[in-house]
C-alpha positions in Angstrom: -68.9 -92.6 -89.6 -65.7 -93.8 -88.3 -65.9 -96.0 -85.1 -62.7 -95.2 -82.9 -63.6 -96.7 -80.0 -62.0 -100.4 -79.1 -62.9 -102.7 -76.5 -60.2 -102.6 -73.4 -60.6 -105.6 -70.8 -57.2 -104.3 -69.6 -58.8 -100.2 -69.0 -55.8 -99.1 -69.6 -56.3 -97.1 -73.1 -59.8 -94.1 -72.7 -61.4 -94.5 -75.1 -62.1 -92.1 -78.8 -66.0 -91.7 -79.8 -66.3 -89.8 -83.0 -69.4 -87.7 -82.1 -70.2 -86.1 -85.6 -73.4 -87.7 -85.7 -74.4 -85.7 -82.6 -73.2 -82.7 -83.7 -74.8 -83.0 -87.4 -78.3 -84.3 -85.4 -78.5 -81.1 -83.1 -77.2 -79.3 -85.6 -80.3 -80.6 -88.0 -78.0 -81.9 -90.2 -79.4 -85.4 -91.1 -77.3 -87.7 -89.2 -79.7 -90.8 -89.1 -81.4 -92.3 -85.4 -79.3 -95.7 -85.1 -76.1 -93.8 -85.8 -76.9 -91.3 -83.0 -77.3 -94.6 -81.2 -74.2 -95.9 -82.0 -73.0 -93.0 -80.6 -74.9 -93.0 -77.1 -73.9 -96.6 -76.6 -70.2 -95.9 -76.6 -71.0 -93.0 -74.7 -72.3 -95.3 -72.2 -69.6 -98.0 -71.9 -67.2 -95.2 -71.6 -68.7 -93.6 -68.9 -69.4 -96.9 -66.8 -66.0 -98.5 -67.7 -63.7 -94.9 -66.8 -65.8 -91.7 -66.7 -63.1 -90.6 -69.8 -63.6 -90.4 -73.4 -61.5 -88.9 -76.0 -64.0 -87.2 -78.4 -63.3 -86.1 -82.5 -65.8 -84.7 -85.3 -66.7 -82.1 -82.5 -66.6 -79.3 -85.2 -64.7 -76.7 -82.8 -62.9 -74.5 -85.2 -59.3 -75.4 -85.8 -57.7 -72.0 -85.9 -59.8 -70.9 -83.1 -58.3 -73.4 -80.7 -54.8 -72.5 -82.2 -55.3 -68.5 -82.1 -56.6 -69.6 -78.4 -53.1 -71.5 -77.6 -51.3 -68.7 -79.2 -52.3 -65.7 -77.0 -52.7 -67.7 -74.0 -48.7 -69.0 -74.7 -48.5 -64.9 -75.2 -49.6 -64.3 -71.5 -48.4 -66.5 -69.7 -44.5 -65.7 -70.9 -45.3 -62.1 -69.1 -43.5 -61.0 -65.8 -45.8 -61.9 -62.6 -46.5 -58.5 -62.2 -48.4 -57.9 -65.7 -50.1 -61.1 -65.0 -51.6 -59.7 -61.5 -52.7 -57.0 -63.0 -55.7 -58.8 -64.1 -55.5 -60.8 -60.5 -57.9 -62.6 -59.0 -58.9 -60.2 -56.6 -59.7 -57.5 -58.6 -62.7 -60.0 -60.2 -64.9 -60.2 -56.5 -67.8 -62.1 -56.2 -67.4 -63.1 -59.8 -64.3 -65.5 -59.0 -62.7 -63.7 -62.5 -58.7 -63.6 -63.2 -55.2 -64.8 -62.9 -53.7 -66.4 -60.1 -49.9 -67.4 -59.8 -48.3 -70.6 -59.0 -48.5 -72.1 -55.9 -52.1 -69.8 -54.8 -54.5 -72.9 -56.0 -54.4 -75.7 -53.8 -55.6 -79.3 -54.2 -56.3 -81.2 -50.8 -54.5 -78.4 -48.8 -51.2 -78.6 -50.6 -50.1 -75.7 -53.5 -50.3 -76.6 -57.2 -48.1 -76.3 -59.2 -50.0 -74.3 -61.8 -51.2 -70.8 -62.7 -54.0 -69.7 -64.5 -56.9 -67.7 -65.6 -60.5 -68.2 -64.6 -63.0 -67.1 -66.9 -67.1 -67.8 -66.9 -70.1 -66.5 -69.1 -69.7 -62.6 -69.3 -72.4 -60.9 -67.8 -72.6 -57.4 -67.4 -73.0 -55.4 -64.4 -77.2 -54.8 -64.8 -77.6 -58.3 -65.2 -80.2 -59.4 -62.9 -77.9 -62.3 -61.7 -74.5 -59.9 -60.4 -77.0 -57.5 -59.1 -78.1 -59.8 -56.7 -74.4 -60.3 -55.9 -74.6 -64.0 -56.9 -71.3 -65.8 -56.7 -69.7 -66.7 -60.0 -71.3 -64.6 -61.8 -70.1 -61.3 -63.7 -67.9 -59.4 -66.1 -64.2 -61.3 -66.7 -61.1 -60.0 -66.7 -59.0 -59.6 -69.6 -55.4 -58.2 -70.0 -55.4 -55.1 -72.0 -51.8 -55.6 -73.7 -52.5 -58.8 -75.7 -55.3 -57.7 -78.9 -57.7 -60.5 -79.6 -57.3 -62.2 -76.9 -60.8 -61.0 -75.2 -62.5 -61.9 -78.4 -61.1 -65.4 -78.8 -61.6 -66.4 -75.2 -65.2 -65.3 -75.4 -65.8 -67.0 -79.1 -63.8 -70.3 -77.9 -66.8 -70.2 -74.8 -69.3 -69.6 -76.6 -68.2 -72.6 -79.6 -68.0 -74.7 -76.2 -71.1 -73.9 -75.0 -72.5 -75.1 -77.9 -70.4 -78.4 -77.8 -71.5 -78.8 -74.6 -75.3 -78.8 -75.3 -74.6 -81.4 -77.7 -72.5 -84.3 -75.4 -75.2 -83.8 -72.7 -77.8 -84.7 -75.3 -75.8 -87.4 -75.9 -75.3 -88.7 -72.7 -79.1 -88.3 -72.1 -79.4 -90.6 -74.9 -76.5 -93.2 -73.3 -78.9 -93.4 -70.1 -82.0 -94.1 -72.0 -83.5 -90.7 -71.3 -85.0 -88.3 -74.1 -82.3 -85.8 -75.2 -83.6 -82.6 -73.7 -83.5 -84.3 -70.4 -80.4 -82.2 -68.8 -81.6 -79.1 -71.0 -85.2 -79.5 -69.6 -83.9 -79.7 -66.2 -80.8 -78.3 -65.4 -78.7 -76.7 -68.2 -80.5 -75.0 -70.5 -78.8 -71.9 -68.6 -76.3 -74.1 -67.5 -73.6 -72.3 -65.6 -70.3 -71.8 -67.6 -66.9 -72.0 -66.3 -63.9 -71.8 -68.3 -60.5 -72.0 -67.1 -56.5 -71.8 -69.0 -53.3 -73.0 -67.2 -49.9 -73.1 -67.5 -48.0 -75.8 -65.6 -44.6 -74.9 -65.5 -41.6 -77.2 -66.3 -41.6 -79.2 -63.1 -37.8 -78.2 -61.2 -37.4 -81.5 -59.5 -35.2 -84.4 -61.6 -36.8 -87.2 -59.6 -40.6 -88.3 -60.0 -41.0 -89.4 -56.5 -39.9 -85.9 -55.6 -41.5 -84.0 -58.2 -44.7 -82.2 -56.9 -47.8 -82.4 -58.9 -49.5 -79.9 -61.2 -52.6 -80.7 -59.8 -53.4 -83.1 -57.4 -55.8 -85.8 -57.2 -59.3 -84.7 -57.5 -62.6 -85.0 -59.3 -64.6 -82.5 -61.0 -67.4 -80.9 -59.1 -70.3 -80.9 -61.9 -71.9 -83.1 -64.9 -69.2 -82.4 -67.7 -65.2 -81.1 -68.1 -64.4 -80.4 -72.1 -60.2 -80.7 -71.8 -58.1 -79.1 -74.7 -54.6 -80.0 -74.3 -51.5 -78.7 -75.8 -48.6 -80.9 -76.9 -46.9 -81.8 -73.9 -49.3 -83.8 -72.0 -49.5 -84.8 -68.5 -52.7 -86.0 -68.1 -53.4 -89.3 -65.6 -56.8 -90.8 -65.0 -57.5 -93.8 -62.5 -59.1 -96.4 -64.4 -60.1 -99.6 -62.6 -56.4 -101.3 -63.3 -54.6 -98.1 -62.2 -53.0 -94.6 -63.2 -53.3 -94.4 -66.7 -51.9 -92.0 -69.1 -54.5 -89.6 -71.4 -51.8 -88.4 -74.1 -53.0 -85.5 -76.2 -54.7 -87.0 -79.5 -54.4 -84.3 -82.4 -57.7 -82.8 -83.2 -59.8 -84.2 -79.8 -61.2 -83.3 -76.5 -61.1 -85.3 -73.4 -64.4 -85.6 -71.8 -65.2 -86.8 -68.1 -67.7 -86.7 -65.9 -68.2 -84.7 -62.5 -69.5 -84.9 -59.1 -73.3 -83.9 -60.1 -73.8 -86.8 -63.1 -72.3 -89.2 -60.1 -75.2 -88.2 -58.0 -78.1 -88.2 -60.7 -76.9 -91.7 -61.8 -76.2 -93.2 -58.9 -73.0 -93.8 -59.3 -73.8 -95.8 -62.5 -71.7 -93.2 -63.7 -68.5 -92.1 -61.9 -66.9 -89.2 -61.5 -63.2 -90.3 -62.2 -60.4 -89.3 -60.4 -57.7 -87.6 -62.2 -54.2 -85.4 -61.8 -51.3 -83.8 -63.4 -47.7 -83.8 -63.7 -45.6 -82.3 -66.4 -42.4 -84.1 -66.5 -41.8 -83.0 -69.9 -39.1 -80.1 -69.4 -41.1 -77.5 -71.1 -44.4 -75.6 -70.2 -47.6 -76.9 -70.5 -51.0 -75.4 -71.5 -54.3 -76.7 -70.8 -57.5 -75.9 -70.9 -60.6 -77.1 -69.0 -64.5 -76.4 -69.8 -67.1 -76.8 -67.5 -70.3 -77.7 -68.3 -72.1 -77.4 -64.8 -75.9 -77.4 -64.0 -77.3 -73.9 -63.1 -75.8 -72.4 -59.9 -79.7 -72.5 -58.5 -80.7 -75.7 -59.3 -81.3 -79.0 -56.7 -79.8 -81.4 -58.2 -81.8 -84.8 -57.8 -81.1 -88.4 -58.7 -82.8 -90.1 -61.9 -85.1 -92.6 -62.0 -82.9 -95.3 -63.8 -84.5 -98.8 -63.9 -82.8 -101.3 -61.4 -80.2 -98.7 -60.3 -79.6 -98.4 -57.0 -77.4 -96.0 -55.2 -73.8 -97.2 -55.1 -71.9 -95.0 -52.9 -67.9 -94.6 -52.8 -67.3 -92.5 -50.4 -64.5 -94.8 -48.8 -62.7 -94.9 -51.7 -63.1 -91.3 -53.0 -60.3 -89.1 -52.8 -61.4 -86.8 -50.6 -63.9 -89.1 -48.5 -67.0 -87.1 -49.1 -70.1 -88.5 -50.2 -71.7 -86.5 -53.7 -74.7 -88.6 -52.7 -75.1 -87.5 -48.9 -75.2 -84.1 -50.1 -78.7 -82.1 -50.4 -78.7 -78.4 -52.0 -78.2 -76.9 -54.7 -75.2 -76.8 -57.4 -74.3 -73.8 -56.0 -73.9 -75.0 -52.5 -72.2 -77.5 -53.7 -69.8 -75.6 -55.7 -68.9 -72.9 -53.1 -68.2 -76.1 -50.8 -65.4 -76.8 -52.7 -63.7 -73.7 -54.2 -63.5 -72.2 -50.5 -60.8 -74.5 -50.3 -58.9 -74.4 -53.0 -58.6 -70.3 -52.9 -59.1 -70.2 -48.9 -57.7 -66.6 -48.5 -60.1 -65.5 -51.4 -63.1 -66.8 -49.7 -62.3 -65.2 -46.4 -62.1 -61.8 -48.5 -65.0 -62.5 -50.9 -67.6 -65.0 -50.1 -67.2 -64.5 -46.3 -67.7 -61.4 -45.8 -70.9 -61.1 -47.9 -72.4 -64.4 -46.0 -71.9 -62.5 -42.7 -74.1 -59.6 -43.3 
């Protein structure tokens, strides 16, 4: 094994964790105890010294990710009007389809992104989207590009898989047994999947220049980020904004609002944003690897950690530690405000009954 990872009293460089023994452990493989520890303990110093990590010997398939790239590339060249044919509000309760720039917003103002949402594909006698549970249900696929249903649903599905395996890990990192998050809260965990283009940013002048996405942390335990090329990427590391370039062949890894709470803030959900100032599009594509939509989420037991709250600081001044419910509460919180006219059309009207 290969050890990436270098220490940074400056925080200004995330760190790379080569997680092949992980993989070949779950996998049954033969990766050996201490190297699995090796593995947790960066794991650990990552996650307390940024809440990023760059990740490699993952074992996602290559041409996979680049058939993925290709088709999405395909779709997003299309006219607006092909793209709202798979729109949004044609996915209901399910929070399913494309949305065009300027309809997501971060804080109140418009990114400057569009995209596709995608989750776990359930179909319509599931016990789940009979019950008309939120984020939940079939997805929406455009009909004109072949393959492109079959890769999306194979890339989640390789993802899934990936994402079993980092939560072991992390587990591990915290001095927990491995099945800890499995046993608890994702064993069904609930899948969210999203692809978006940020377009070449019009303004010459950075100050000027609005952001692809804004600042903002994720909502549950673990994001899995493929980038393309371009980059874009900024994280706010204890000495500042700090660039996370694409590396060829890795994942960026961070943690979410929900590992915040069950750590105590031992580990922190990090802050990050976009901006494409590269003259050209730019593709990305974030996994979510969220606790199930009807679980409590609860803090953990961790010796001689006590809860350390930054509300004050956060970006949007809410305490994830305040907050009692489930993950889905939790969840709909938030994404009634980034799609506010689709909540008043979907989620509202079914609450009012």
């Amino acid at each position: 094994m290969t050890i990436l990872q270098v220490v940074d009293k400056d925080f200004s460089h995330i760190p790379v964790i080569d997680i092949s023994p992980l993989v070949s452990k779950i996998g049954n493989s033969g990766s050996t105890a201490q190297d699995c520890y090796v593995v947790a303990t960066q794991i650990e110093q990552a996650c307390q010294d940024y809440g990023f990590f760059y990740i490699v010997g993952h074992g996602v398939d290559e041409q996979l990710q680049e058939q993925l790239e290709h088709l999405s590339q395909q779709f997003f060249a299309q006219d607006v009007e092909t793209k709202l044919q798979i729109r949004m509000a044609l996915g209901g309760r399910a929070w399913r389809g494309y949305f065009p720039v300027g309809n997501e917003l971060t804080s109140g103002r418009p990114d400057l992104k569009e995209g596709i949402y995608f989750g776990a594909e359930l179909e319509e006698e599931h016990l789940l989207v009979k019950a008309g549970l939120p984020m939940h249900g079939r997805n929406l696929f455009p009909s004109n590009i072949p393959q492109f249903r079959e890769t999306v649903l194979e890339y989640i599905e390789s993802m899934t898989k990936l994402g079993h395996t980092l939560m072991a890990g992390i587990a591990l990192s915290l001095g927990l047994e491995e099945s800890y998050f499995a046993d608890r809260y994702t064993k069904d965990p609930l899948i969210l999947f999203r692809i978006f283009n940020y377009p070449a940013n019009p303004s010459t002048s950075q100050t000027e220049s609005r952001w692809g996405v804004g600042e903002h942390t994720d909502y549950g335990v673990l994001t899995i980020l493929k980038q393309d090329r371009v980059g874009g990427l900024q994280v706010k590391s204890k000495s500042g904004w700090i660039d996370a370039p694409p590396i060829p062949g890795s994942f960026v890894c961070n943690i979410g609002d929900m590992l915040d709470r069950m750590t105590k803030g031992l580990y922190r959900s990090t802050p990050h944003r976009v901006q494409n100032l590269s003259g050209s599009n730019r593709l990305s594509f974030p996994f979510f690897f969220d606790p199930n939509f009807n679980v409590e989420v609860k803090p953990i037991e961790l010796n001689e950690v006590v809860v350390n709250d930054d509300k004050s600081d956060r970006w949007d001044k809410a305490s994830v530690h305040e907050f009692r419910g489930t993950y889905g509460e939790y969840l709909l919180s938030k994404v009634s405000k980034v799609f506010p006219e689709l909540d008043q059309t979907v989620l509202k009207p079914r609450f009012s009954r």
